[in-house]
Every structure is written in structure tokens, then in C-alpha cells.
N, CA, C and O atoms as a CHARMM CRD file, in Angstrom:
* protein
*
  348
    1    1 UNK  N    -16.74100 -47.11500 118.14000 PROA 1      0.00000
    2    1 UNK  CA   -16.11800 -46.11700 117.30400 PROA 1      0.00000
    3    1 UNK  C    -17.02400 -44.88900 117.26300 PROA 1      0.00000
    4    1 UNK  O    -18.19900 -45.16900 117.02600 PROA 1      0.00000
    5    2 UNK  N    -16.81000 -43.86100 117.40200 PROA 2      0.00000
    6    2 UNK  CA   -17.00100 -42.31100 117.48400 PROA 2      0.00000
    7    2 UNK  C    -18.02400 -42.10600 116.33900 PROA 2      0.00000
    8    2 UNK  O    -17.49900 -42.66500 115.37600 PROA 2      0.00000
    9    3 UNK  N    -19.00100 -41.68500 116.01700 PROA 3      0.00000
   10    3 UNK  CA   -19.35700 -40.62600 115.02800 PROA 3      0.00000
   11    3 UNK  C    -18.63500 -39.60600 114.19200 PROA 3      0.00000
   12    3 UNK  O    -18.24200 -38.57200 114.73300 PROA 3      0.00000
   13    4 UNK  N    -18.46000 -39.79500 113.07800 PROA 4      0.00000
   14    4 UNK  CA   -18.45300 -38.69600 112.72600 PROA 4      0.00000
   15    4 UNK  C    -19.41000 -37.61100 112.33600 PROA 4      0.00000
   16    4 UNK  O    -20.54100 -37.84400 111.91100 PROA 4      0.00000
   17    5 UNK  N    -18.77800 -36.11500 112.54000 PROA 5      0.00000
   18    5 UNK  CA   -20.02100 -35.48200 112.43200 PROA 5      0.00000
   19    5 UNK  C    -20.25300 -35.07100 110.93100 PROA 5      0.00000
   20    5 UNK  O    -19.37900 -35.07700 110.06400 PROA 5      0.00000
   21    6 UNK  N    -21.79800 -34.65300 110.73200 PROA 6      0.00000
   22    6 UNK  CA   -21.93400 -34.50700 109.34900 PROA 6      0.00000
   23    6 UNK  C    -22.06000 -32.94200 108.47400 PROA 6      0.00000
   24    6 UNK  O    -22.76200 -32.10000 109.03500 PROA 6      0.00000
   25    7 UNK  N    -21.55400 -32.63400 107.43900 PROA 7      0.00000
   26    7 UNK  CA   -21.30400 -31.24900 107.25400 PROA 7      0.00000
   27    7 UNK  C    -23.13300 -30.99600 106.74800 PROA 7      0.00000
   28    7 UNK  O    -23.83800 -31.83300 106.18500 PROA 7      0.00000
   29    8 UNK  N    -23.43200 -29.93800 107.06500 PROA 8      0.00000
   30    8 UNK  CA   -24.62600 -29.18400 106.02600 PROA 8      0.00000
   31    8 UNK  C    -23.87900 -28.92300 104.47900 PROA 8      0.00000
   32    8 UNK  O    -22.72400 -28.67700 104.13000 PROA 8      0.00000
   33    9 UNK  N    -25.21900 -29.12000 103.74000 PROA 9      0.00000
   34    9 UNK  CA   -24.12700 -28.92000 102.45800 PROA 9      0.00000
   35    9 UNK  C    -25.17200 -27.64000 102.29300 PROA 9      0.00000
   36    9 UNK  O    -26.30600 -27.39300 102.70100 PROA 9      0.00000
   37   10 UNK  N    -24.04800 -26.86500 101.36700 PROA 10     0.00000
   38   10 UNK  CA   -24.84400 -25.46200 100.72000 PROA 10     0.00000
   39   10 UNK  C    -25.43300 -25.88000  99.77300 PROA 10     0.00000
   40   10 UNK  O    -25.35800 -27.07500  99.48400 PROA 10     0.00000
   41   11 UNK  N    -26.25100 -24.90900  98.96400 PROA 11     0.00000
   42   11 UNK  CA   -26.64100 -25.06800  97.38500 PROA 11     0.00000
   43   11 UNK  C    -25.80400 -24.20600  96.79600 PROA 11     0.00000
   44   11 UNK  O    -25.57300 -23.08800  97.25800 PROA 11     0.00000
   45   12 UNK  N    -25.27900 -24.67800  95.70700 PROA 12     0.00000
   46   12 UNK  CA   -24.42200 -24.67200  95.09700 PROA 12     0.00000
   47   12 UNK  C    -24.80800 -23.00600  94.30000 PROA 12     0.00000
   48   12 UNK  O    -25.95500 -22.86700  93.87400 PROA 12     0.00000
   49   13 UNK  N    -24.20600 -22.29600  94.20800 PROA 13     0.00000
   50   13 UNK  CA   -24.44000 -21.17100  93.76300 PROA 13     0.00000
   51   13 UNK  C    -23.53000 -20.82100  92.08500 PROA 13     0.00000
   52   13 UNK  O    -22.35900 -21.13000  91.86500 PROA 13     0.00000
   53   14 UNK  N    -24.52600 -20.07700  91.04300 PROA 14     0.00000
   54   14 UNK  CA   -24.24800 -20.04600  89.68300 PROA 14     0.00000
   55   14 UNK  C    -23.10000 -18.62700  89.69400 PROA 14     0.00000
   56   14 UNK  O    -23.15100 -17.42100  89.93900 PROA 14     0.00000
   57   15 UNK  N    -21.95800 -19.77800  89.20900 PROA 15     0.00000
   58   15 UNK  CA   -20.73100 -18.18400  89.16500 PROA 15     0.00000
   59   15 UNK  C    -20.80600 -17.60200  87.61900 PROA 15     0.00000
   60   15 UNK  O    -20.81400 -18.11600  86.50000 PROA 15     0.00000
   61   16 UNK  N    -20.84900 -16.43100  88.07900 PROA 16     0.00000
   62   16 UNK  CA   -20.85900 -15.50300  86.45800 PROA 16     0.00000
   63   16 UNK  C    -18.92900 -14.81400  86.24000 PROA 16     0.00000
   64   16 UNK  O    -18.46600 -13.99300  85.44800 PROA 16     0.00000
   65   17 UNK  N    -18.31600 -15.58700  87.28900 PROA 17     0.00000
   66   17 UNK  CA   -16.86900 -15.12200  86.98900 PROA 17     0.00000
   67   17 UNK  C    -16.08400 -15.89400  88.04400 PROA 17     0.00000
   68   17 UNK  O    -16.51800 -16.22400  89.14800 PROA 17     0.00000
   69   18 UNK  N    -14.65200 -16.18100  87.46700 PROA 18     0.00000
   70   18 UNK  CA   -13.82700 -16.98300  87.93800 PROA 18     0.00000
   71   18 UNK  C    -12.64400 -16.38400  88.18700 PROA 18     0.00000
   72   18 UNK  O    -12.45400 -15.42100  87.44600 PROA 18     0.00000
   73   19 UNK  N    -11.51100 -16.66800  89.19800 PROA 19     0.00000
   74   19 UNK  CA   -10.29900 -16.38800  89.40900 PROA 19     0.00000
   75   19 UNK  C     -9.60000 -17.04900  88.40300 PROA 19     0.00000
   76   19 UNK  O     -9.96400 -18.11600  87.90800 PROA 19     0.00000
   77   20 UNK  N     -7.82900 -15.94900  87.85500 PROA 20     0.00000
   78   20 UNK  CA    -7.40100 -16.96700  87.28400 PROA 20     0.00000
   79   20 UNK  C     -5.89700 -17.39600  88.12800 PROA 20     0.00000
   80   20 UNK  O     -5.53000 -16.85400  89.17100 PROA 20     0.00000
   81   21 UNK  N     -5.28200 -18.30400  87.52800 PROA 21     0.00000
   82   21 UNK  CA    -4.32700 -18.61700  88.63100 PROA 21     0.00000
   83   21 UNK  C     -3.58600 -17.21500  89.16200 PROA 21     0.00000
   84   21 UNK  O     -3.19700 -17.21600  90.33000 PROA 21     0.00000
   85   22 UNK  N     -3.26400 -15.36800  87.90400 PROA 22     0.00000
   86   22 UNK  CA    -2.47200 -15.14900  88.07700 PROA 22     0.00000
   87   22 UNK  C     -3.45500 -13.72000  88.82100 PROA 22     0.00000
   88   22 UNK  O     -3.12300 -12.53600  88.77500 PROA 22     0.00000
   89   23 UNK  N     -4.84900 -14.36600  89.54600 PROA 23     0.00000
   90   23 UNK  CA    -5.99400 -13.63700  90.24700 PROA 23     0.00000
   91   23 UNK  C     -6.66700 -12.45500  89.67500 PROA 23     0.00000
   92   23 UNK  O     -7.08300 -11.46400  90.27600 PROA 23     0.00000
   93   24 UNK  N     -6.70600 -12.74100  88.32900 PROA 24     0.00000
   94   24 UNK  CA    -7.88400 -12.12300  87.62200 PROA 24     0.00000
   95   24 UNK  C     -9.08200 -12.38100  87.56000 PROA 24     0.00000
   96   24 UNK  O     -9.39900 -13.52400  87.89000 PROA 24     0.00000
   97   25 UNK  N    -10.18400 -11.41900  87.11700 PROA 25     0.00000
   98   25 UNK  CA   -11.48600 -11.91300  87.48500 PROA 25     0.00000
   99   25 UNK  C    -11.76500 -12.44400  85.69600 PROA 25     0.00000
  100   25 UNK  O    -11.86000 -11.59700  84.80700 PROA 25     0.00000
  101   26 UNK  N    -11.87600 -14.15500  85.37900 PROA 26     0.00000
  102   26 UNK  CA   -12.00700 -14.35500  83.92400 PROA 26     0.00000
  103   26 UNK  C    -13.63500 -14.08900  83.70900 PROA 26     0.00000
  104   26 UNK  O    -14.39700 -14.50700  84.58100 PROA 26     0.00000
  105   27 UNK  N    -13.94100 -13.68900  83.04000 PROA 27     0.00000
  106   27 UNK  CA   -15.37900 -13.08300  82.72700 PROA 27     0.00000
  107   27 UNK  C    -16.01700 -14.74400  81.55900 PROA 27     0.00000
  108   27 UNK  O    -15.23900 -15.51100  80.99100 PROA 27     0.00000
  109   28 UNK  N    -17.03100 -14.81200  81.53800 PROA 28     0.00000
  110   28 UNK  CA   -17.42800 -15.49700  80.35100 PROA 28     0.00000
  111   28 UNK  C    -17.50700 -14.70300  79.29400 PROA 28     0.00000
  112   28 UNK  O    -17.42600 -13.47500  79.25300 PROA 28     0.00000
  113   29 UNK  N    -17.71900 -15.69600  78.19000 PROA 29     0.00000
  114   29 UNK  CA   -16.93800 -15.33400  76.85300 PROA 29     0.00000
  115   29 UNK  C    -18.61900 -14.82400  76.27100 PROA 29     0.00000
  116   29 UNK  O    -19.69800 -15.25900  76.67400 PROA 29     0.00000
  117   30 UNK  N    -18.36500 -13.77300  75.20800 PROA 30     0.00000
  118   30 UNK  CA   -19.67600 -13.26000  74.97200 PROA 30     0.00000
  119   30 UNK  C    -20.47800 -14.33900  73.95200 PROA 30     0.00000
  120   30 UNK  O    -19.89600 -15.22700  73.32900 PROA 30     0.00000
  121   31 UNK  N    -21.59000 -14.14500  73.91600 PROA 31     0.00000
  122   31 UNK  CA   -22.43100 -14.90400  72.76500 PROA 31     0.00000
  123   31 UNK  C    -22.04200 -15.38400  71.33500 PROA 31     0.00000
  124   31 UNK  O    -22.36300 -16.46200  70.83700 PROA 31     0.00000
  125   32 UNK  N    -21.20200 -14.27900  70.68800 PROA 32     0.00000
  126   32 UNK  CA   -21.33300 -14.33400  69.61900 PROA 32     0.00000
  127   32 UNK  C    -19.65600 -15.09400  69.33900 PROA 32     0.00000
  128   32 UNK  O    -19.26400 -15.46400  68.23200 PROA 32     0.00000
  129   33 UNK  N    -18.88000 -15.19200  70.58900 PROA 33     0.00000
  130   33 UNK  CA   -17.55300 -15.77400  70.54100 PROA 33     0.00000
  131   33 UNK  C    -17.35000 -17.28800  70.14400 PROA 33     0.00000
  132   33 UNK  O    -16.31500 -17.68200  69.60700 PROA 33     0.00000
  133   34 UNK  N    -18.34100 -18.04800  70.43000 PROA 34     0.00000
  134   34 UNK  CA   -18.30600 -19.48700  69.67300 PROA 34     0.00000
  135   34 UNK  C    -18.63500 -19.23900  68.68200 PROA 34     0.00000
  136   34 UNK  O    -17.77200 -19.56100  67.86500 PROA 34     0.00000
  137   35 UNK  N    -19.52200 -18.78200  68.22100 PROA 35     0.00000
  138   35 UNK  CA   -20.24200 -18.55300  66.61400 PROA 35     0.00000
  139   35 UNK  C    -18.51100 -18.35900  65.67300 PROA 35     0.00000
  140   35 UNK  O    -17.79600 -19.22400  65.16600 PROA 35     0.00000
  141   36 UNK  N    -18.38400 -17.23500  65.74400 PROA 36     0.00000
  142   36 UNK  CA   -17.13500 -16.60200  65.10000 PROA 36     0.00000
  143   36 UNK  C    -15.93300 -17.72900  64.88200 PROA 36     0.00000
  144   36 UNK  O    -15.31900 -17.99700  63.84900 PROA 36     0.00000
  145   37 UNK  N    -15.79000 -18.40600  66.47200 PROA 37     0.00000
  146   37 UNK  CA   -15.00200 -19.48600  66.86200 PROA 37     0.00000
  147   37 UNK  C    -15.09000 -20.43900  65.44500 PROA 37     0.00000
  148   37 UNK  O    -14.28700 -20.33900  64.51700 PROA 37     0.00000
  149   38 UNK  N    -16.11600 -21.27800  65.48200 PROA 38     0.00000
  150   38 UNK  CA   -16.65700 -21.94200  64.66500 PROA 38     0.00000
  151   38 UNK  C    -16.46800 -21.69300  63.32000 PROA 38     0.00000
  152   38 UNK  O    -15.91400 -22.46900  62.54200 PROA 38     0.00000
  153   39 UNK  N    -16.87200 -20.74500  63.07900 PROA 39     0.00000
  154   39 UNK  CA   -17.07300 -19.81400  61.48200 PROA 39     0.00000
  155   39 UNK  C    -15.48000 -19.78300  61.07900 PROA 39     0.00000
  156   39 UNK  O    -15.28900 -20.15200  59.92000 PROA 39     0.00000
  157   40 UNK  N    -14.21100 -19.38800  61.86600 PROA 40     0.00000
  158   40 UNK  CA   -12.63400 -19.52300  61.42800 PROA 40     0.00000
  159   40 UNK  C    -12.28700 -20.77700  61.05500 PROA 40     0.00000
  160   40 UNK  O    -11.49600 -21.12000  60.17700 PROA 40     0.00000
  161   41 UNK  N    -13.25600 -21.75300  62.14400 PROA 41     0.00000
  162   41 UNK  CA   -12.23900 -23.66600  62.05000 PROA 41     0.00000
  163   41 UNK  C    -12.50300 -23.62600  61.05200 PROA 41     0.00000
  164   41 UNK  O    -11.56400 -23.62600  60.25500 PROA 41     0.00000
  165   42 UNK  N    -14.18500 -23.55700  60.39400 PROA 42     0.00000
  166   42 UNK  CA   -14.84600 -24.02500  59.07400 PROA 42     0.00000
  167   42 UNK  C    -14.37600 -23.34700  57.98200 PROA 42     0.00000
  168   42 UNK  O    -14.38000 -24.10600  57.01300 PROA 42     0.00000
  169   43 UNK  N    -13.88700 -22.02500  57.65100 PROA 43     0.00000
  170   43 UNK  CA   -13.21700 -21.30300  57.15600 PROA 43     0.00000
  171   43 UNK  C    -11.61800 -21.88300  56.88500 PROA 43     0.00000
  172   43 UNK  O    -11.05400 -21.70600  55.80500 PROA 43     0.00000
  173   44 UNK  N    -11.16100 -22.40000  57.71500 PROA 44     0.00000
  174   44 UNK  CA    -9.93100 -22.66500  57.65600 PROA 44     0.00000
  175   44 UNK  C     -9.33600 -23.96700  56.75300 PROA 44     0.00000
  176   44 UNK  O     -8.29600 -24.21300  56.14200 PROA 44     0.00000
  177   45 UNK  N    -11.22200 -24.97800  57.17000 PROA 45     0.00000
  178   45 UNK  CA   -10.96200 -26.32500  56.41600 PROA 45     0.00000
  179   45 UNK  C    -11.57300 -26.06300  54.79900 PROA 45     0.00000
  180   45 UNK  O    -11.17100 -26.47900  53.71200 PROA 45     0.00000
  181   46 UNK  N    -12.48400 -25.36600  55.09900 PROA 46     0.00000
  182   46 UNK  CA   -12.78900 -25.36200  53.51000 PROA 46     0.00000
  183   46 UNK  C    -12.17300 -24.85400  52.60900 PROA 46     0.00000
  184   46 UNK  O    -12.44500 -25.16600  51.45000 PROA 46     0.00000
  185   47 UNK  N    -11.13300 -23.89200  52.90800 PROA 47     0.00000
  186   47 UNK  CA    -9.99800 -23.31100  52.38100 PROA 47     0.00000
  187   47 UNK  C     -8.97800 -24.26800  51.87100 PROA 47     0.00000
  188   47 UNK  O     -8.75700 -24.29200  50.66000 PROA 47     0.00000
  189   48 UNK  N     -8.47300 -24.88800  52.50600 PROA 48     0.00000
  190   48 UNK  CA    -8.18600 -26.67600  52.32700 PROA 48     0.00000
  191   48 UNK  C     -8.69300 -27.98500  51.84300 PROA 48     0.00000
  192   48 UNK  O     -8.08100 -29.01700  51.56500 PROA 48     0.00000
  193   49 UNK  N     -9.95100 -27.69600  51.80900 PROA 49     0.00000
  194   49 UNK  CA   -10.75300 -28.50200  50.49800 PROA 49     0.00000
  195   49 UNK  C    -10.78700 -27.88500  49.35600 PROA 49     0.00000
  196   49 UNK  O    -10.04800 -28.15300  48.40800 PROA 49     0.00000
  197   50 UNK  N    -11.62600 -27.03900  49.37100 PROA 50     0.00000
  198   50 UNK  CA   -11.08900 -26.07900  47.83100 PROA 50     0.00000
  199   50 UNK  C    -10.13500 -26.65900  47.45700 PROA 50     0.00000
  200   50 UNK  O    -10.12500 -27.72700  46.84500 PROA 50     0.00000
  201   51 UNK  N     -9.08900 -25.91100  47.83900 PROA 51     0.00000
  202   51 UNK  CA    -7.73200 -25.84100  47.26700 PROA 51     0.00000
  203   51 UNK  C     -7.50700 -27.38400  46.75300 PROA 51     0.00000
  204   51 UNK  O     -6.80400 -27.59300  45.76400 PROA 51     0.00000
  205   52 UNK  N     -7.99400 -28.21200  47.30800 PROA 52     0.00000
  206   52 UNK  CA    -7.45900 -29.97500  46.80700 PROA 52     0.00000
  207   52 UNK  C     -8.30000 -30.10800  45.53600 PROA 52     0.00000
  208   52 UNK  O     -7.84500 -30.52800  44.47200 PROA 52     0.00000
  209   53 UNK  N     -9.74600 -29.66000  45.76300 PROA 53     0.00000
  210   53 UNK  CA   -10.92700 -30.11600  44.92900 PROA 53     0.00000
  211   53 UNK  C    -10.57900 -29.18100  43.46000 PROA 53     0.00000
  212   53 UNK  O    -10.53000 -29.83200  42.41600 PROA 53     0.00000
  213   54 UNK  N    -10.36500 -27.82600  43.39400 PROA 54     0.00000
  214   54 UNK  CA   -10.72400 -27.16500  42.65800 PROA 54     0.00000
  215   54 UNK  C     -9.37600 -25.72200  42.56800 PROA 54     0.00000
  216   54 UNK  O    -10.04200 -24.77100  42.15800 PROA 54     0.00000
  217   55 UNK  N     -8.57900 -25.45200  42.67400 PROA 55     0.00000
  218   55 UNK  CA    -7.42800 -24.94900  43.10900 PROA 55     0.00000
  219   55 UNK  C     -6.55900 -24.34200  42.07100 PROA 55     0.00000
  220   55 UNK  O     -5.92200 -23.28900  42.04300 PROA 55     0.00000
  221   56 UNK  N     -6.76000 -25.57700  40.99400 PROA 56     0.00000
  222   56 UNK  CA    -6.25700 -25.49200  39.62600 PROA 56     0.00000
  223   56 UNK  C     -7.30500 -24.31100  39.07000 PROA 56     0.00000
  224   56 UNK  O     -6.74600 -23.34900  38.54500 PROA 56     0.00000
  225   57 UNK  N     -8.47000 -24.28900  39.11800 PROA 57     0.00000
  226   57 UNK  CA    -9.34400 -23.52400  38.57000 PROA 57     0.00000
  227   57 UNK  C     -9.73100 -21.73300  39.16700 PROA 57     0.00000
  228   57 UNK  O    -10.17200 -20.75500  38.56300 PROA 57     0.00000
  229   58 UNK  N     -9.20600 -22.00200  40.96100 PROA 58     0.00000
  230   58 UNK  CA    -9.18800 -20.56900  41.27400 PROA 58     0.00000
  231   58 UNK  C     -7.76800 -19.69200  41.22900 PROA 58     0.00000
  232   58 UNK  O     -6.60300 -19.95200  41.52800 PROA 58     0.00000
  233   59 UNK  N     -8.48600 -18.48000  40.68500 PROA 59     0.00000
  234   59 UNK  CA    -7.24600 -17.88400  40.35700 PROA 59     0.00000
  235   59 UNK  C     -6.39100 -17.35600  41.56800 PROA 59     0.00000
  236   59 UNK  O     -5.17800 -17.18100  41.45300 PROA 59     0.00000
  237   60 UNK  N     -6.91700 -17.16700  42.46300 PROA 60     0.00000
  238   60 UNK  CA    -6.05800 -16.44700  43.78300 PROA 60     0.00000
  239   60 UNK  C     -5.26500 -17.71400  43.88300 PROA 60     0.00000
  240   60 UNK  O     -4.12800 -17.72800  43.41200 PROA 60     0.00000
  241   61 UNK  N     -5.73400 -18.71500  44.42200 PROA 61     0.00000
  242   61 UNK  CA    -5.19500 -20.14500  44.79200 PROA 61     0.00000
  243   61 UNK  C     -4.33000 -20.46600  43.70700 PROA 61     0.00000
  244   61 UNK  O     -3.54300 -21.34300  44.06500 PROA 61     0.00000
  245   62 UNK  N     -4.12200 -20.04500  42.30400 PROA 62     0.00000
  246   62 UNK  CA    -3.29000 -20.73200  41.77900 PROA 62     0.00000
  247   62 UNK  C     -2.00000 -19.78400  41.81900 PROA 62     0.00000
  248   62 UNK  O     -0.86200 -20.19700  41.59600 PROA 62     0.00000
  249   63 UNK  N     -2.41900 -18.07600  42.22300 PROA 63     0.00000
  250   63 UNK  CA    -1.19000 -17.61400  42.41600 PROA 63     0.00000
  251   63 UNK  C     -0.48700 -17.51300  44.00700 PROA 63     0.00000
  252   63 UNK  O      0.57400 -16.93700  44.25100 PROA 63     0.00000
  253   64 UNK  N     -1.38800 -18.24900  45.05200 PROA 64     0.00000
  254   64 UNK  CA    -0.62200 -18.99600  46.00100 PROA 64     0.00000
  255   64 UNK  C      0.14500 -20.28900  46.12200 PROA 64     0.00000
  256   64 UNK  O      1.06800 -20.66100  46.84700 PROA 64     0.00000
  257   65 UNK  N     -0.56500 -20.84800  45.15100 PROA 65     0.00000
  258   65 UNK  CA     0.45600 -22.17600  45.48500 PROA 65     0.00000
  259   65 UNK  C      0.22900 -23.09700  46.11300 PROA 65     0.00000
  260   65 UNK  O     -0.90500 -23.57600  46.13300 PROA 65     0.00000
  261   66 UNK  N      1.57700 -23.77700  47.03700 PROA 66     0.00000
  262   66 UNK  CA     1.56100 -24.29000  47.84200 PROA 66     0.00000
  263   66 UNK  C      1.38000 -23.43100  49.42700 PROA 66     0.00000
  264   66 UNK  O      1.09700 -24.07700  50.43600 PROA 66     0.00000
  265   67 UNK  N      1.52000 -22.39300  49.45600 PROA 67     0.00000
  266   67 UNK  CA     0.51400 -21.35300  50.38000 PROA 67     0.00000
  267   67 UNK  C     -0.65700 -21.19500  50.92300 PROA 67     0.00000
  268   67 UNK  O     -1.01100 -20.59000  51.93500 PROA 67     0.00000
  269   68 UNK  N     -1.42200 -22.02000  49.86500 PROA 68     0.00000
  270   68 UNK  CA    -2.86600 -22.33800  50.27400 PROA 68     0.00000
  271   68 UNK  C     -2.84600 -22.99200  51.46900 PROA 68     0.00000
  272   68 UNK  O     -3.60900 -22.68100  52.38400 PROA 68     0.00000
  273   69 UNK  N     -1.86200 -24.06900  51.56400 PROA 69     0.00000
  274   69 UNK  CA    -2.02500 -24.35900  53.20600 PROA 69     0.00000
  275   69 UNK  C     -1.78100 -23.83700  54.03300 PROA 69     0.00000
  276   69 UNK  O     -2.39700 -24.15100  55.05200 PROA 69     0.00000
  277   70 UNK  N     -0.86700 -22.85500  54.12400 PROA 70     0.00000
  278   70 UNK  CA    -0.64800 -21.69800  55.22500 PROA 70     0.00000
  279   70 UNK  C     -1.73100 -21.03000  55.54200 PROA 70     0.00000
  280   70 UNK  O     -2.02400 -20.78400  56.71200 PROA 70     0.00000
  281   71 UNK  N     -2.31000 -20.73200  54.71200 PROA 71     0.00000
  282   71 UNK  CA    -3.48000 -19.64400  55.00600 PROA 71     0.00000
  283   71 UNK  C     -4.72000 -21.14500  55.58500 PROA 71     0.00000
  284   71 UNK  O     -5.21300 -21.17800  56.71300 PROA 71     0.00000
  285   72 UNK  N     -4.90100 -21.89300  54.82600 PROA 72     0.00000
  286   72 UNK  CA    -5.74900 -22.78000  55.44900 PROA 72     0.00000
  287   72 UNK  C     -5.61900 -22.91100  57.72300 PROA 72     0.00000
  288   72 UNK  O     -6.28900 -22.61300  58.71200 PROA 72     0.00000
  289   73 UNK  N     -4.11100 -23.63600  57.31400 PROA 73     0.00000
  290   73 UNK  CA    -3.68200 -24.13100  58.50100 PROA 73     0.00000
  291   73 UNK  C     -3.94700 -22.62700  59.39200 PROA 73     0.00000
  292   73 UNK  O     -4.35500 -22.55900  60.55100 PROA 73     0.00000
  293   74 UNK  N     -3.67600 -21.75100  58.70900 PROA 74     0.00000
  294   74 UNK  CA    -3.24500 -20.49900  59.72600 PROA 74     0.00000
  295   74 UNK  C     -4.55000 -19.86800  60.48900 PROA 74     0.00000
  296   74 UNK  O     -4.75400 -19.44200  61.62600 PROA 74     0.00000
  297   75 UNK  N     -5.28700 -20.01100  59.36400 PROA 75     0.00000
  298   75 UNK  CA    -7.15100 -19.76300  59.92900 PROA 75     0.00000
  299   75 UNK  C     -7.83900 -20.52900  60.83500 PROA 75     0.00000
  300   75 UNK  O     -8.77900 -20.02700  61.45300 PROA 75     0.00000
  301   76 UNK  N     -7.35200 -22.23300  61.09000 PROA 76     0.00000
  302   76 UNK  CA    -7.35200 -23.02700  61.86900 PROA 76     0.00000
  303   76 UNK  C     -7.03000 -22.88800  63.19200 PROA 76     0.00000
  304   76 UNK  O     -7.73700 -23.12300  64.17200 PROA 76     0.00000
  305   77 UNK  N     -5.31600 -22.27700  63.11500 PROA 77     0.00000
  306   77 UNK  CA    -4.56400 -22.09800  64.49700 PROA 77     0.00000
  307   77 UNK  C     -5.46000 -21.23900  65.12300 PROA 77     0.00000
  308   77 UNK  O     -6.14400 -21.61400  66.07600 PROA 77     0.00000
  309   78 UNK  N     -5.51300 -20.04900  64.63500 PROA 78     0.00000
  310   78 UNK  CA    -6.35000 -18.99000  65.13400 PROA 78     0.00000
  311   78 UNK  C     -7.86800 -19.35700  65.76700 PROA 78     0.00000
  312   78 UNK  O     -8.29600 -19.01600  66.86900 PROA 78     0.00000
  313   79 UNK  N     -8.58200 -20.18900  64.69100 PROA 79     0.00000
  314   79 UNK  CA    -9.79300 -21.05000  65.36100 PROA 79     0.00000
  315   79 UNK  C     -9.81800 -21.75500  66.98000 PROA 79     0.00000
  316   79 UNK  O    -10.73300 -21.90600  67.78800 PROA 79     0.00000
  317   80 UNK  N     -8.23500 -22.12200  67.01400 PROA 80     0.00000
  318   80 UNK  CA    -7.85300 -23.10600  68.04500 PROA 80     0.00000
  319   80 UNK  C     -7.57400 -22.18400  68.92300 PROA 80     0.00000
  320   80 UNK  O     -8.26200 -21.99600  69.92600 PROA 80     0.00000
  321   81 UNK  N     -6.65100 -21.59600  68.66100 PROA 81     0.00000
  322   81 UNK  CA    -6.50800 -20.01200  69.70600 PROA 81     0.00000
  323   81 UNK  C     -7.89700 -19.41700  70.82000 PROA 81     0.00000
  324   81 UNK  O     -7.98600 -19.19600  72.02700 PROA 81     0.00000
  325   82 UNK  N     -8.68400 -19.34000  69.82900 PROA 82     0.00000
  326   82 UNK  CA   -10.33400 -18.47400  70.14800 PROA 82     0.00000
  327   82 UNK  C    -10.27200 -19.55400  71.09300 PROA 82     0.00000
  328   82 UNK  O    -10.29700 -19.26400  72.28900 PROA 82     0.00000
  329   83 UNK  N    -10.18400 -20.93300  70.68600 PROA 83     0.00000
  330   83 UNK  CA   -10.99500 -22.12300  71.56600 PROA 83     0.00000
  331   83 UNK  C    -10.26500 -22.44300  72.95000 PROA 83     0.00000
  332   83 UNK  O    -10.87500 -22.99800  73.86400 PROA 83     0.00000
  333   84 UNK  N     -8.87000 -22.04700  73.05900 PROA 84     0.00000
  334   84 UNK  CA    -8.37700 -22.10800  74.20900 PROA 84     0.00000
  335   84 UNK  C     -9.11900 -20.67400  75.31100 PROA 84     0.00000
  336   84 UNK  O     -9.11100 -20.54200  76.53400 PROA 84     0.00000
  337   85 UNK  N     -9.61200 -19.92000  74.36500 PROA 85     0.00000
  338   85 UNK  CA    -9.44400 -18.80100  75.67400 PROA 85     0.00000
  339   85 UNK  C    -10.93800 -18.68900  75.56100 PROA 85     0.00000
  340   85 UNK  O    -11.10300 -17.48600  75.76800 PROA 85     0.00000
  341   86 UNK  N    -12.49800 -19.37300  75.29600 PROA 86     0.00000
  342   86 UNK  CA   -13.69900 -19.53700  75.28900 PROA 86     0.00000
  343   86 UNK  C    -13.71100 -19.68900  76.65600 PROA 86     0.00000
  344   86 UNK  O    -12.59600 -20.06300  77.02100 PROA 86     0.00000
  345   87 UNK  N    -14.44500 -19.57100  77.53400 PROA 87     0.00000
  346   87 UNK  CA   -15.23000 -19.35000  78.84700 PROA 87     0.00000
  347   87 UNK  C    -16.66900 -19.72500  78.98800 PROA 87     0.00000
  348   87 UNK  O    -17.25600 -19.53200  80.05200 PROA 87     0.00000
């Protein structure tokens, strides 16, 4: 049976940018974009603890309501948003 022949391999080279399917150049995401990222999820849940823990006692929260979860959940989505498009 024959040989096969063997490839040289390259070294692998560090990409600072990517194609996207619709052939854009996607850049990485800046420094401070996870931070912020982060800072909305946590923002979003503690807004949602509050409101369970103590809700009765804040006054904004008691003239939202049942709203408090909108704004909770909604600070979340947005968290999740950032996190789909992180690089």
C-alpha cells in the first residue's frame, strides 16, 4: 500500500478579525464591553430581588407594581443581547 504524503503544518497565526457569514470584517469587542455586559445581567437580577425582598418599602417599586419585572426582565434581555454580539 502507497504512502501517503504528509502535509507541513503552519503555525497557527493570532486573528485580530473575522469574516462574517454576510462578509464583514467582525472586529473584537472592546475592553470595557464585558464589564458593562455584566454590570446590566447583575442590574437586571437585583432589580428582581429587591423588588421580592423589599418592594413594599421602595417607593418607585411600589408605584410600578407588577412592572418591576419588566424592567427587571428587560435589563436582562438587553444583558443577553450585549452577550450574543461579544467577540
Amino acid at each position: 500500500m502507497p504512502k501517503s504524503k504528509v502535509r507541513k503544518k503552519t503555525e497557527p497565526t493570532l486573528r485580530t478579525s473575522t469574516l462574517a457569514p454576510s462578509g464583514h470584517v467582525v472586529r473584537p469587542s472592546p475592553r470595557w464591553y464585558p464589564i458593562v455586559m455584566a454590570a446590566i445581567l447583575v442590574l437586571g437580577l437585583a432589580w428582581i430581588v429587591v423588588y421580592y425582598l423589599a418592594g413594599s418599602s421602595v417607593p418607585l417599586m411600589q408605584d410600578l407594581g407588577a412592572w418591576n419585572f419588566a424592567v427587571g426582565f428587560g435589563l436582562m434581555v438587553i444583558g443577553l443581547g450585549m452577550a450574543v454580539r461579544w467577540h
